[in-house]
N, C-alpha and C positions, 0 to 999 in steps of 0.2 A: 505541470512540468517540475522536475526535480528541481531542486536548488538549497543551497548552502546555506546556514542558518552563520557559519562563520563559528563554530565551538569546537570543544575537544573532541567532540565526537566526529566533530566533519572532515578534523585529520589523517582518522581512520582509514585505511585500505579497502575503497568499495566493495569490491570481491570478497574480502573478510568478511565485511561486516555484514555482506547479505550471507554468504553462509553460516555467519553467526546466528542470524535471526531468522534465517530458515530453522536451523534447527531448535531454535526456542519454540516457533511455531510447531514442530514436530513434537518437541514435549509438552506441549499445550495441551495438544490433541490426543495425545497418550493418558491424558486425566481425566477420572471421573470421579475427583474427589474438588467439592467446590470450596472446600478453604483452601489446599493445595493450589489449585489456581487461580484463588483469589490474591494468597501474596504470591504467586508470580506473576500477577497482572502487576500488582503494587511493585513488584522490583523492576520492572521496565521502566515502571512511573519513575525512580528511582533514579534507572540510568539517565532519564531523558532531563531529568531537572536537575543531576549534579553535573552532567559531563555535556548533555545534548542541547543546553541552552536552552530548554523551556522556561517560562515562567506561568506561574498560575492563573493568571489571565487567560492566556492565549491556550492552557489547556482546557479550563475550561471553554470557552469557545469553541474551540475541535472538537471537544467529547461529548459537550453538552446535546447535540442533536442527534446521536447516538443511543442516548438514555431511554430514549421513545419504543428504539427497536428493544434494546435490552426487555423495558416494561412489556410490550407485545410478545420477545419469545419467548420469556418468563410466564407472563399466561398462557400461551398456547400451551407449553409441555408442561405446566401445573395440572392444569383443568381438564387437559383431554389426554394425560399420561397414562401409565399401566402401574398398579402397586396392587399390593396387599394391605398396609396399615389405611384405609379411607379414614379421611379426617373430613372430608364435608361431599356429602352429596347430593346436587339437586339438577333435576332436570337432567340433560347431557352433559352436567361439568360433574366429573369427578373426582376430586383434587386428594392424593393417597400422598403420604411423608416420602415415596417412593420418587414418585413426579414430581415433587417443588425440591429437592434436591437434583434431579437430571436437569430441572427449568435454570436451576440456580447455574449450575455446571457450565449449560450451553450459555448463557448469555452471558458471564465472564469468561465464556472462552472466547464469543464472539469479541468482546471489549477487549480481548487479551490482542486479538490478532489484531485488530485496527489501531492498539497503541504500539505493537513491532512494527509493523507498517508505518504508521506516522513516525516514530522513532528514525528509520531507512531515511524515508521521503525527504523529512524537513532539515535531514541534515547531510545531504550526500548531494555533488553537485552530477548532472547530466554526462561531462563531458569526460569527467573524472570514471564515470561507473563505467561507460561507453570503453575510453582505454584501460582500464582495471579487469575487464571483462575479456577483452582483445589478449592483455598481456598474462594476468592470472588463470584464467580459465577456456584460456585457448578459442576463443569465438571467433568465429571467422569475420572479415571486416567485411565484406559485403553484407552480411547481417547487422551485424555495430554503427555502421557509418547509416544505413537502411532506415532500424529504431532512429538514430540518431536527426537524419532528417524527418522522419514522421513525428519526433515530437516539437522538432522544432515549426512544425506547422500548424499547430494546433491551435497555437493564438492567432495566427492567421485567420486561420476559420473560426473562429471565435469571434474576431474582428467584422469580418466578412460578413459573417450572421447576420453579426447588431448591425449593420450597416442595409442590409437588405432588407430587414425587420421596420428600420426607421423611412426606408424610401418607399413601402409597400402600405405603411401606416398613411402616410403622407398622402397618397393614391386613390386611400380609401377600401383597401384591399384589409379583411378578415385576417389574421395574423394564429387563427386556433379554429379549433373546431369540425377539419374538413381536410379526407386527400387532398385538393386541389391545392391547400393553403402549404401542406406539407412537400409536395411535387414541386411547387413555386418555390420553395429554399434548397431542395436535395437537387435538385437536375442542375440547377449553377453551380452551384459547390461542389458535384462529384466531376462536373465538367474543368471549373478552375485547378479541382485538386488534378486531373489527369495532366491537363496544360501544365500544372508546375512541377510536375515529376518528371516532365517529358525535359523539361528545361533544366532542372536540376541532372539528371542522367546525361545529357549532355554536357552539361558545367565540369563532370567530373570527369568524364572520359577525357572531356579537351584537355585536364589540367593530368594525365594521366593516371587516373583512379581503374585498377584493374581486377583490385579485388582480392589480390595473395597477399600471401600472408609474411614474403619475403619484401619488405616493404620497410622503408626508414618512416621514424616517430619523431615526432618536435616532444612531444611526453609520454615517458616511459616508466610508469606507477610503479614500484618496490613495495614489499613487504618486508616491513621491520621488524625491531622486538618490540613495539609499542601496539602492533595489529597480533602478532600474536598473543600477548599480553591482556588483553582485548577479549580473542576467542577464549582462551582457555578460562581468563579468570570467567568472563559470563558464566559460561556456558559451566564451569565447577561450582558457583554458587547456584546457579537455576538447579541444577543437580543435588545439593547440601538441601537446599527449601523443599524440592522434591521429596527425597528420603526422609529429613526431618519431619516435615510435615504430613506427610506420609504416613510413617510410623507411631504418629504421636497419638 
């Protein structure tokens, strides 16, 4: 579930700031040059530990279990690439200067996108994105309010799970291994989850939830010049490290 880290960044205008890093993600993916987006990876890093309240702890933590994949698709597109310069060949790996630069490319691009992503996540709260979304980018509230209770459910069933997991242990009932074991957790839980939609849908109709969009707000999210401020400086520096590094 989204949530507020409580930094500069989580003052930011949700809507900005996903279209801000939408479109870092777009210039990500426009690269296929892997020191280009090696420091664009590093200037995310940048944003999140001067403004977005990381600390190096807790990134490492996050990223740390991420490295595995990078190592993996790093081999994959080394070893089973396409070039001309081969620099080792045996058996079916054939590793050319060609392929360990596209391996390099994709797996910080891959690291790239899962630190804009965590960058969004850890510092943007649920309820803020939900009206920032409604108010900035015209989302209908039946859709808004919809996400909005489905992710507020999700610890529920998460809850639910572990709770069903521990009464089945108890039982003597197999917890892995088997349809059966898997049937015995999906059929209550798609069942509770229908029961509590059915209750929720009604909770809102009685308090008069109709779904337009001509509708009063208790919070109504602005953009300022601190969220513009925001898009354009990013988004002109990811742009300068583009070019710069680019051409160099």
């Amino acid at each position: 579930m989204l949530t507020s880290n409580q930094s500069y960044l989580s003052a930011i205008n949700p809507a900005v700031k996903l279209a801000t890093h939408v479109l870092l993600m777009i210039m990500l993916m426009s690269l296929d040059d892997p020191f280009t987006t090696f420091y664009l990876w590093i200037f995310v890093i940048i944003i999140g530990i001067t403004i977005g309240g990381w600390r190096l702890p807790y990134l490492l933590k996050v990223l740390l279990p991420y490295t595995f994949f990078f190592v993996l698709v790093f081999w994959m597109m080394a070893a089973f690439g396409k070039g001309e310069n081969v620099l080792f060949h045996w058996a079916w790996f054939r590793v050319t200067e060609e392929s360990i630069k596209n391996g390099f490319n994709l797996s910080l691009r891959m690291l790239g996108f899962v630190t804009i992503g965590l960058l969004f996540t850890s510092t943007t709260d649920l309820n803020k994105l939900m009206m920032s979304l409604i108010h900035q980018f015209h989302l209908s509230p039946k859709w808004a309010y919809g996400f909005l209770a489905g992710f507020r459910c999700i610890p529920l069933f998460q809850e639910e799970l572990s709770q069903m997991k521990a009464a089945h242990r108890i039982r003597g009932y197999s917890n892995y291994g088997s349809w059966k074991a898997f049937s015995r957790y999906a059929v209550p839980l798609l069942t509770t989850a229908i029961r509590r939609s059915e209750r929720m849908a009604i909770a809102m109709v009685a308090r008069g939830f109709t779904g337009t969009k001509e509708r009063t707000y208790y919070i109504k999210p602005t953009v300022s010049r601190r969220d513009y401020g925001y898009f354009i400086s990013t988004l002109l520096i990811a742009g300068a490290i583009i070019f710069v590094i680019g051409n160099y």
